[in-house]
C-alpha positions as CSV (number, residue, x, y, z in Angstrom):
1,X,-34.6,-77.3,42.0
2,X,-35.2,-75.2,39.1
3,X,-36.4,-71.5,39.3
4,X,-37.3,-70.9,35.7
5,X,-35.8,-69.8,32.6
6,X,-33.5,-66.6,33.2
7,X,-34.8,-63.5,32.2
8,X,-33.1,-61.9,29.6
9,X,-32.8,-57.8,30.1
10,X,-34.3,-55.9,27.5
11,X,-31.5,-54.1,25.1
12,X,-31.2,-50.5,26.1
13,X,-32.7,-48.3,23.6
14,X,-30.7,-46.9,20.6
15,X,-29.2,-43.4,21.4
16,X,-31.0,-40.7,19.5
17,X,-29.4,-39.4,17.0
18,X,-27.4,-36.3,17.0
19,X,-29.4,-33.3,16.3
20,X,-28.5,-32.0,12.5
21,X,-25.4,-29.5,12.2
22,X,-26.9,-26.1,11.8
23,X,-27.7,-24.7,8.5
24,X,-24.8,-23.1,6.6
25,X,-24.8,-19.7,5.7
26,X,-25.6,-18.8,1.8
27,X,-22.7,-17.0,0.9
28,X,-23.5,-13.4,-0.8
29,X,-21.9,-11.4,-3.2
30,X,-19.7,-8.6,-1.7
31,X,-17.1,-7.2,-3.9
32,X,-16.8,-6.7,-7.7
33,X,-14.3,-7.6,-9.3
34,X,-13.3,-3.7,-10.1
35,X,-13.6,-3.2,-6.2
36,X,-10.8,-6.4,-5.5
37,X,-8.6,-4.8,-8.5
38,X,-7.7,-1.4,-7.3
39,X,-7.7,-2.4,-3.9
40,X,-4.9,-4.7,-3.9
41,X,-3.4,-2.5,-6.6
42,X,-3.4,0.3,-4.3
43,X,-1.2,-1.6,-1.6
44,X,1.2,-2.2,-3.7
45,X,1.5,0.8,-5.8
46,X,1.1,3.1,-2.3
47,X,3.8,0.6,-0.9
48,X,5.9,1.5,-3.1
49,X,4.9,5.5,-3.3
50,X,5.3,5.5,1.1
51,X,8.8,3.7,0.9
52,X,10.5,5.8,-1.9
53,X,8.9,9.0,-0.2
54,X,11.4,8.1,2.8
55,X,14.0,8.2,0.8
56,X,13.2,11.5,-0.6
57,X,12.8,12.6,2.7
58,X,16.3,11.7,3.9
59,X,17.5,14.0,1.6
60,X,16.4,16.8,4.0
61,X,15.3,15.4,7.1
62,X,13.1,18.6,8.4
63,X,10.8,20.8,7.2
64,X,11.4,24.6,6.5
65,X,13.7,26.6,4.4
66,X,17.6,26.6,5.6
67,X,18.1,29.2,8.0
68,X,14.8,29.6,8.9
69,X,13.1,28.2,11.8
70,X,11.9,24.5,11.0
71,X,8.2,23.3,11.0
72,X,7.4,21.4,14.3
73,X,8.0,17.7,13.4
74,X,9.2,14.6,15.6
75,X,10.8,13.5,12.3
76,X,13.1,16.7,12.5
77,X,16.6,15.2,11.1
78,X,15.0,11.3,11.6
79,X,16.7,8.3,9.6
80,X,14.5,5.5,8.6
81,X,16.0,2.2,8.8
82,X,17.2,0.9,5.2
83,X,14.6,-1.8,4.9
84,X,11.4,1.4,4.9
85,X,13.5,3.0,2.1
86,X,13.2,2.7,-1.8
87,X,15.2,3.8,-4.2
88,X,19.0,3.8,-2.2
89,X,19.3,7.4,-2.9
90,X,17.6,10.6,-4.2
91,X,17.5,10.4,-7.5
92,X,16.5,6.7,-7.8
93,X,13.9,7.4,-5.3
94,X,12.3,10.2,-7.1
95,X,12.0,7.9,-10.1
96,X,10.2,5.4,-8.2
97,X,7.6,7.4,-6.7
98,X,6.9,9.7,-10.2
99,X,6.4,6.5,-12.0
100,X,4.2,5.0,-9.2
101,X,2.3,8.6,-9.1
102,X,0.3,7.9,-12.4
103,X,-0.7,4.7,-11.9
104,X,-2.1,5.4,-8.2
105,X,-4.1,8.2,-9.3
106,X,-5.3,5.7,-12.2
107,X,-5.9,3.2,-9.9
108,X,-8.4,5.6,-8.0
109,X,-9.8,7.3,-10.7
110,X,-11.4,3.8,-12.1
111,X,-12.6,2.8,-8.2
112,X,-14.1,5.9,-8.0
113,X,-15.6,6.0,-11.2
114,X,-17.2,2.4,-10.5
115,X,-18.7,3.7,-7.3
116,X,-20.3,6.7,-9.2
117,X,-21.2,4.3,-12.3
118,X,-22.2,1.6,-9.9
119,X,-24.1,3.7,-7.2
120,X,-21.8,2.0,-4.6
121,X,-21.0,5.5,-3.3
122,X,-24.4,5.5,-1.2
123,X,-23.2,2.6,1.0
124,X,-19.5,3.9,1.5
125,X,-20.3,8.1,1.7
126,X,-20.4,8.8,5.7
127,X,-23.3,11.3,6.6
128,X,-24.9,13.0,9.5
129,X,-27.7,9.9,10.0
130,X,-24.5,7.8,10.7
131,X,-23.2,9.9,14.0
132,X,-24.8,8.1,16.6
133,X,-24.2,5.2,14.7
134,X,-20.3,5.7,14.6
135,X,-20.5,7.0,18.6
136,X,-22.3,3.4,19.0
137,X,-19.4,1.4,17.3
138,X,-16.4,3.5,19.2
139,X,-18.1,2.2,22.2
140,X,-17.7,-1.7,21.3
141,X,-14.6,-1.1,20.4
142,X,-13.5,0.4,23.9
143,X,-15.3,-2.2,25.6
144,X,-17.9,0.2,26.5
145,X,-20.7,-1.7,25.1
146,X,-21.0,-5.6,25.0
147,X,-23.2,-6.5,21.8
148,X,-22.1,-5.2,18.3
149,X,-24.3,-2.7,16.7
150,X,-26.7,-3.7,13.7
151,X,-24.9,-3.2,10.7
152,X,-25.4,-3.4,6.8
153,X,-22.2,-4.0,4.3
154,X,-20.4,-1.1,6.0
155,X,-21.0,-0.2,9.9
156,X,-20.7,4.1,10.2
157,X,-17.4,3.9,11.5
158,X,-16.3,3.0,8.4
159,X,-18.0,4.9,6.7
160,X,-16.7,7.8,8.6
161,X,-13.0,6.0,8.0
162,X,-13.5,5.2,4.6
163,X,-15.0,8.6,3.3
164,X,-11.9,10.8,5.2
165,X,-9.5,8.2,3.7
166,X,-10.9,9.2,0.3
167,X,-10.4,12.7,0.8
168,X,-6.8,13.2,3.0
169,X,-6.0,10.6,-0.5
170,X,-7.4,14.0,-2.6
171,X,-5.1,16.1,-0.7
172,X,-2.2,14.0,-1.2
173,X,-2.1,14.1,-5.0
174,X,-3.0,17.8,-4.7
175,X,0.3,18.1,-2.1
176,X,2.2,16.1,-4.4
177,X,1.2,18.2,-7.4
178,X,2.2,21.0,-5.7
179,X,5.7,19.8,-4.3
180,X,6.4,17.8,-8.3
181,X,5.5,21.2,-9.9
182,X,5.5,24.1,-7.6
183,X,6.4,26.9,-10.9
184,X,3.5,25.0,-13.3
185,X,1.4,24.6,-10.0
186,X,2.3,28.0,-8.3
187,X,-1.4,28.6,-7.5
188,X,-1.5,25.2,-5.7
189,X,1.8,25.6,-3.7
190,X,0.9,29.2,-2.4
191,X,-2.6,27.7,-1.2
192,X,-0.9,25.0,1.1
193,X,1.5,27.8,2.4
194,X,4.6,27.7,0.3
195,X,6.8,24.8,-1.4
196,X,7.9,23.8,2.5
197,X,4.5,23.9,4.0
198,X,3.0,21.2,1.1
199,X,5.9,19.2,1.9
200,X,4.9,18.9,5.4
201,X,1.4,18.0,4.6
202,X,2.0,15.5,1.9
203,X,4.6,14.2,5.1
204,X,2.1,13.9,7.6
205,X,-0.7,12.4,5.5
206,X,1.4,9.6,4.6
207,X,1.5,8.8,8.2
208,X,-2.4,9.3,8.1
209,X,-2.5,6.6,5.7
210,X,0.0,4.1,7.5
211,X,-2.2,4.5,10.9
212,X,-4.8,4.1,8.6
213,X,-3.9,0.9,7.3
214,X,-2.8,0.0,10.8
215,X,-6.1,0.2,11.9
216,X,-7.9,-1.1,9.2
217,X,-6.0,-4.9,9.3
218,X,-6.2,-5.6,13.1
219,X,-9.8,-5.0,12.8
220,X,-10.0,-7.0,9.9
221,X,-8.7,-10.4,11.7
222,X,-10.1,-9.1,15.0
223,X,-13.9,-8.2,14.3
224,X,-14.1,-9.5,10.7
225,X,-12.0,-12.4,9.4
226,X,-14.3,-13.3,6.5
227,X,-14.0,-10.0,5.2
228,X,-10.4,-10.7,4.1
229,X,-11.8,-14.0,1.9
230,X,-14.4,-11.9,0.4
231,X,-11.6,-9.2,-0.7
232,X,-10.1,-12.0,-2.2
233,X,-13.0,-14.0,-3.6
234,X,-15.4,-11.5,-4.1
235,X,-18.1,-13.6,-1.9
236,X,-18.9,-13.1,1.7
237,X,-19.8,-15.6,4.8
238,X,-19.5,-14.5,7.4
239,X,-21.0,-12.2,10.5
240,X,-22.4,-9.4,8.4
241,X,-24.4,-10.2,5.0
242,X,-26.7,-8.0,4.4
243,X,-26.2,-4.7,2.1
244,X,-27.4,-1.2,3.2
Protein backbone atom coordinates (compact mmCIF):
# COMPACT_ATOMS: atom_id res chain seq x y z
CA UNK A 1 0.00 0.00 0.00
CA UNK A 2 1.00 3.32 -1.01
CA UNK A 3 1.96 6.19 1.52
CA UNK A 4 1.95 9.07 -0.87
CA UNK A 5 4.18 10.87 -3.06
CA UNK A 6 7.80 11.47 -1.38
CA UNK A 7 8.45 14.66 -0.12
CA UNK A 8 11.04 16.40 -1.68
CA UNK A 9 13.38 18.55 0.98
CA UNK A 10 13.49 22.09 0.28
CA UNK A 11 17.07 23.21 -1.27
CA UNK A 12 19.10 24.78 1.49
CA UNK A 13 19.41 28.36 1.04
CA UNK A 14 22.24 30.06 -1.06
CA UNK A 15 25.23 31.06 1.18
CA UNK A 16 25.36 34.86 1.61
CA UNK A 17 27.73 36.28 -0.02
CA UNK A 18 31.00 37.30 1.26
CA UNK A 19 31.03 40.59 2.81
CA UNK A 20 33.04 43.27 0.32
CA UNK A 21 36.99 43.45 0.78
CA UNK A 22 37.58 46.65 2.70
CA UNK A 23 38.08 49.87 0.95
CA UNK A 24 41.63 50.55 -0.27
CA UNK A 25 43.51 53.27 0.93
CA UNK A 26 43.90 56.53 -1.53
CA UNK A 27 47.37 56.79 -1.90
CA UNK A 28 48.80 60.47 -1.08
CA UNK A 29 51.56 62.35 -2.25
CA UNK A 30 54.68 62.14 -0.01
CA UNK A 31 57.86 63.05 -1.58
CA UNK A 32 58.90 65.50 -4.36
CA UNK A 33 60.76 64.58 -6.66
CA UNK A 34 63.73 67.04 -5.34
CA UNK A 35 63.24 65.23 -1.89
CA UNK A 36 63.83 61.44 -3.80
CA UNK A 37 66.90 63.02 -5.77
CA UNK A 38 69.28 64.07 -3.19
CA UNK A 39 68.27 61.48 -0.95
CA UNK A 40 69.45 58.63 -2.90
CA UNK A 41 72.18 60.89 -4.16
CA UNK A 42 73.32 61.29 -0.75
CA UNK A 43 73.85 57.41 -0.12
CA UNK A 44 75.85 57.06 -2.65
CA UNK A 45 77.96 60.06 -2.74
CA UNK A 46 78.38 59.68 1.40
CA UNK A 47 79.10 55.87 0.53
CA UNK A 48 81.63 56.72 -1.17
CA UNK A 49 82.91 59.88 1.12
CA UNK A 50 82.63 57.15 4.48
CA UNK A 51 84.72 54.39 2.59
CA UNK A 52 87.59 56.43 1.14
CA UNK A 53 87.71 58.31 4.65
CA UNK A 54 88.93 54.78 5.96
CA UNK A 55 91.48 54.70 3.88
CA UNK A 56 92.74 58.02 4.68
CA UNK A 57 92.46 57.00 8.10
CA UNK A 58 94.83 53.98 7.80
CA UNK A 59 97.35 56.20 6.88
CA UNK A 60 97.58 57.17 10.61
CA UNK A 61 95.49 54.98 12.64
CA UNK A 62 95.13 57.39 15.88
CA UNK A 63 94.53 60.62 16.66
CA UNK A 64 97.18 63.17 18.07
CA UNK A 65 100.39 64.53 17.02
CA UNK A 66 103.56 61.85 17.12
CA UNK A 67 105.08 61.91 20.40
CA UNK A 68 102.33 63.29 22.07
CA UNK A 69 99.84 61.54 23.95
CA UNK A 70 96.93 60.24 21.53
CA UNK A 71 93.16 61.26 21.74
CA UNK A 72 91.14 58.57 23.44
CA UNK A 73 89.80 56.41 20.55
CA UNK A 74 88.78 52.52 20.33
CA UNK A 75 90.06 52.96 16.75
CA UNK A 76 93.66 53.71 18.14
CA UNK A 77 95.94 51.89 15.44
CA UNK A 78 92.46 49.90 14.02
CA UNK A 79 92.61 48.26 10.29
CA UNK A 80 89.40 48.23 8.44
CA UNK A 81 88.84 45.16 6.44
CA UNK A 82 89.67 45.87 2.55
CA UNK A 83 86.15 45.60 1.45
CA UNK A 84 85.16 49.28 3.92
CA UNK A 85 88.09 50.93 2.09
CA UNK A 86 88.23 53.09 -1.09
CA UNK A 87 90.78 54.24 -2.91
CA UNK A 88 93.71 51.16 -2.15
CA UNK A 89 95.93 53.76 -0.75
CA UNK A 90 96.46 57.37 0.42
CA UNK A 91 96.63 59.21 -2.35
CA UNK A 92 93.89 57.54 -4.49
CA UNK A 93 91.73 57.80 -1.44
CA UNK A 94 92.15 61.48 -0.93
CA UNK A 95 91.10 61.93 -4.62
CA UNK A 96 88.01 60.08 -4.07
CA UNK A 97 86.62 61.75 -1.16
CA UNK A 98 87.71 65.64 -2.50
CA UNK A 99 85.93 64.87 -5.65
CA UNK A 100 82.89 63.41 -3.69
CA UNK A 101 83.21 66.56 -1.24
CA UNK A 102 81.56 69.05 -3.79
CA UNK A 103 78.98 67.14 -4.98
CA UNK A 104 77.65 66.24 -1.30
CA UNK A 105 77.61 69.61 -0.23
CA UNK A 106 75.68 70.32 -3.57
CA UNK A 107 73.56 67.66 -3.08
CA UNK A 108 72.50 69.32 0.39
CA UNK A 109 72.58 72.66 -0.51
CA UNK A 110 69.60 72.03 -3.21
CA UNK A 111 67.52 69.79 -0.43
CA UNK A 112 67.85 72.40 1.79
CA UNK A 113 67.03 75.04 -0.36
CA UNK A 114 63.77 73.11 -1.47
CA UNK A 115 62.75 72.80 2.18
CA UNK A 116 63.24 76.65 2.73
CA UNK A 117 61.63 77.42 -0.93
CA UNK A 118 58.99 74.72 -0.29
CA UNK A 119 58.18 75.46 3.50
CA UNK A 120 58.90 71.69 4.03
CA UNK A 121 61.22 72.80 6.89
CA UNK A 122 58.12 73.21 9.27
CA UNK A 123 57.33 69.53 9.18
CA UNK A 124 60.97 68.25 9.49
CA UNK A 125 62.53 71.16 12.20
CA UNK A 126 62.29 69.36 15.81
CA UNK A 127 61.04 71.89 18.57
CA UNK A 128 60.19 72.01 22.20
CA UNK A 129 56.16 71.07 21.48
CA UNK A 130 57.65 67.83 20.16
CA UNK A 131 59.42 66.53 23.67
CA UNK A 132 56.71 64.71 25.06
CA UNK A 133 56.01 63.69 21.82
CA UNK A 134 59.60 62.11 21.14
CA UNK A 135 59.49 60.68 25.08
CA UNK A 136 56.03 59.05 23.84
CA UNK A 137 57.64 57.25 20.69
CA UNK A 138 61.07 56.04 22.72
CA UNK A 139 58.50 54.29 24.77
CA UNK A 140 56.91 52.16 21.80
CA UNK A 141 59.95 51.46 20.72
CA UNK A 142 61.20 49.86 24.11
CA UNK A 143 58.05 48.11 24.40
CA UNK A 144 57.01 50.43 27.09
CA UNK A 145 53.90 51.36 25.52
CA UNK A 146 51.62 49.10 23.30
CA UNK A 147 49.73 51.49 20.77
CA UNK A 148 51.81 53.80 18.44
CA UNK A 149 51.48 57.40 19.05
CA UNK A 150 49.32 59.79 16.69
CA UNK A 151 51.53 60.93 14.09
CA UNK A 152 51.49 63.36 10.96
CA UNK A 153 54.17 62.89 7.94
CA UNK A 154 57.01 62.83 10.56
CA UNK A 155 56.50 61.41 14.29
CA UNK A 156 58.91 63.81 16.82
CA UNK A 157 61.46 61.27 17.02
CA UNK A 158 62.26 62.04 13.80
CA UNK A 159 62.04 65.06 13.85
CA UNK A 160 64.49 65.14 16.76
CA UNK A 161 66.65 62.52 14.37
CA UNK A 162 66.33 64.25 11.35
CA UNK A 163 67.02 67.99 12.56
CA UNK A 164 70.49 66.67 14.61
CA UNK A 165 71.34 64.73 11.47
CA UNK A 166 71.18 68.02 9.63
CA UNK A 167 73.36 69.70 11.78
CA UNK A 168 76.31 66.98 12.99
CA UNK A 169 76.15 66.89 8.62
CA UNK A 170 77.03 71.04 9.14
CA UNK A 171 79.80 70.17 11.38
CA UNK A 172 81.16 67.63 9.08
CA UNK A 173 81.85 69.90 6.06
CA UNK A 174 83.04 72.52 8.58
CA UNK A 175 85.64 69.57 10.13
CA UNK A 176 86.40 68.66 6.71
CA UNK A 177 87.12 72.24 5.67
CA UNK A 178 89.17 72.57 8.42
CA UNK A 179 91.31 69.27 8.12
CA UNK A 180 91.33 69.95 3.61
CA UNK A 181 92.67 73.53 4.45
CA UNK A 182 93.89 74.02 7.93
CA UNK A 183 96.53 77.31 6.57
CA UNK A 184 93.42 78.89 4.25
CA UNK A 185 91.02 77.82 7.15
CA UNK A 186 93.33 78.54 10.18
CA UNK A 187 90.49 80.29 12.02
CA UNK A 188 88.32 77.09 11.61
CA UNK A 189 91.04 74.60 12.67
CA UNK A 190 91.98 76.60 15.90
CA UNK A 191 88.08 76.60 16.83
CA UNK A 192 87.80 72.71 16.78
CA UNK A 193 91.11 72.54 18.81
CA UNK A 194 93.89 72.13 16.41
CA UNK A 195 94.49 70.18 12.90
CA UNK A 196 94.32 66.74 15.27
CA UNK A 197 91.33 67.57 17.28
CA UNK A 198 89.06 68.34 13.75
CA UNK A 199 90.38 65.15 12.64
CA UNK A 200 88.89 63.37 15.52
CA UNK A 201 85.54 65.06 15.18
CA UNK A 202 85.09 64.72 11.50
CA UNK A 203 86.15 60.65 12.72
CA UNK A 204 83.52 60.27 15.15
CA UNK A 205 80.76 61.94 13.23
CA UNK A 206 81.11 59.63 10.44
CA UNK A 207 80.34 56.97 12.89
CA UNK A 208 77.32 59.22 13.95
CA UNK A 209 76.08 59.03 10.52
CA UNK A 210 76.63 55.13 10.04
CA UNK A 211 74.51 54.46 13.46
CA UNK A 212 72.44 56.86 11.96
CA UNK A 213 71.76 55.15 8.99
CA UNK A 214 71.71 51.94 10.96
CA UNK A 215 68.84 53.04 12.76
CA UNK A 216 67.06 54.77 10.26
CA UNK A 217 66.58 51.28 7.79
CA UNK A 218 65.65 48.73 10.48
CA UNK A 219 62.97 51.08 11.39
CA UNK A 220 62.03 51.57 8.04
CA UNK A 221 61.19 47.74 7.24
CA UNK A 222 60.21 47.23 10.94
CA UNK A 223 57.56 50.15 11.78
CA UNK A 224 57.18 51.57 8.22
CA UNK A 225 57.64 49.43 5.08
CA UNK A 226 55.63 51.71 2.71
CA UNK A 227 57.79 54.42 3.51
CA UNK A 228 60.57 52.77 1.40
CA UNK A 229 57.93 52.75 -1.86
CA UNK A 230 57.11 56.18 -1.35
CA UNK A 231 60.98 57.16 -1.32
CA UNK A 232 60.97 55.54 -4.47
CA UNK A 233 57.65 56.51 -6.06
CA UNK A 234 57.03 59.63 -4.51
CA UNK A 235 53.35 58.34 -3.32
CA UNK A 236 52.51 56.92 0.06
CA UNK A 237 49.96 53.96 1.32
CA UNK A 238 50.49 52.99 3.98
CA UNK A 239 50.00 53.39 8.05
CA UNK A 240 50.62 57.07 8.27
CA UNK A 241 48.93 59.56 5.52
CA UNK A 242 48.35 62.49 6.78
CA UNK A 243 50.77 65.60 6.69
CA UNK A 244 51.43 67.88 9.83
Amino acid sequence: MSDGPAVTPAAPPPPAPAPPPPPREAAVRRHHWIVRLTHWATVLVLAGMITSGLQIYEAYARFGNRGAPPFPSPFDGAQFPAWSRLGGWLAGALNWHFALMWPLVTVGLLYLGYLVGSGEWRALLFRPRDVRGAFEMTRYYLRLRKDHPPQGKHNPLQKLAYTSIYLFGALAVLTGLSIYKPVQFAWLTALFGGFQAARYWHFWIVWIFVAFTIVHVILVFTVDPASLRAMLTGRYRGRFPSHD
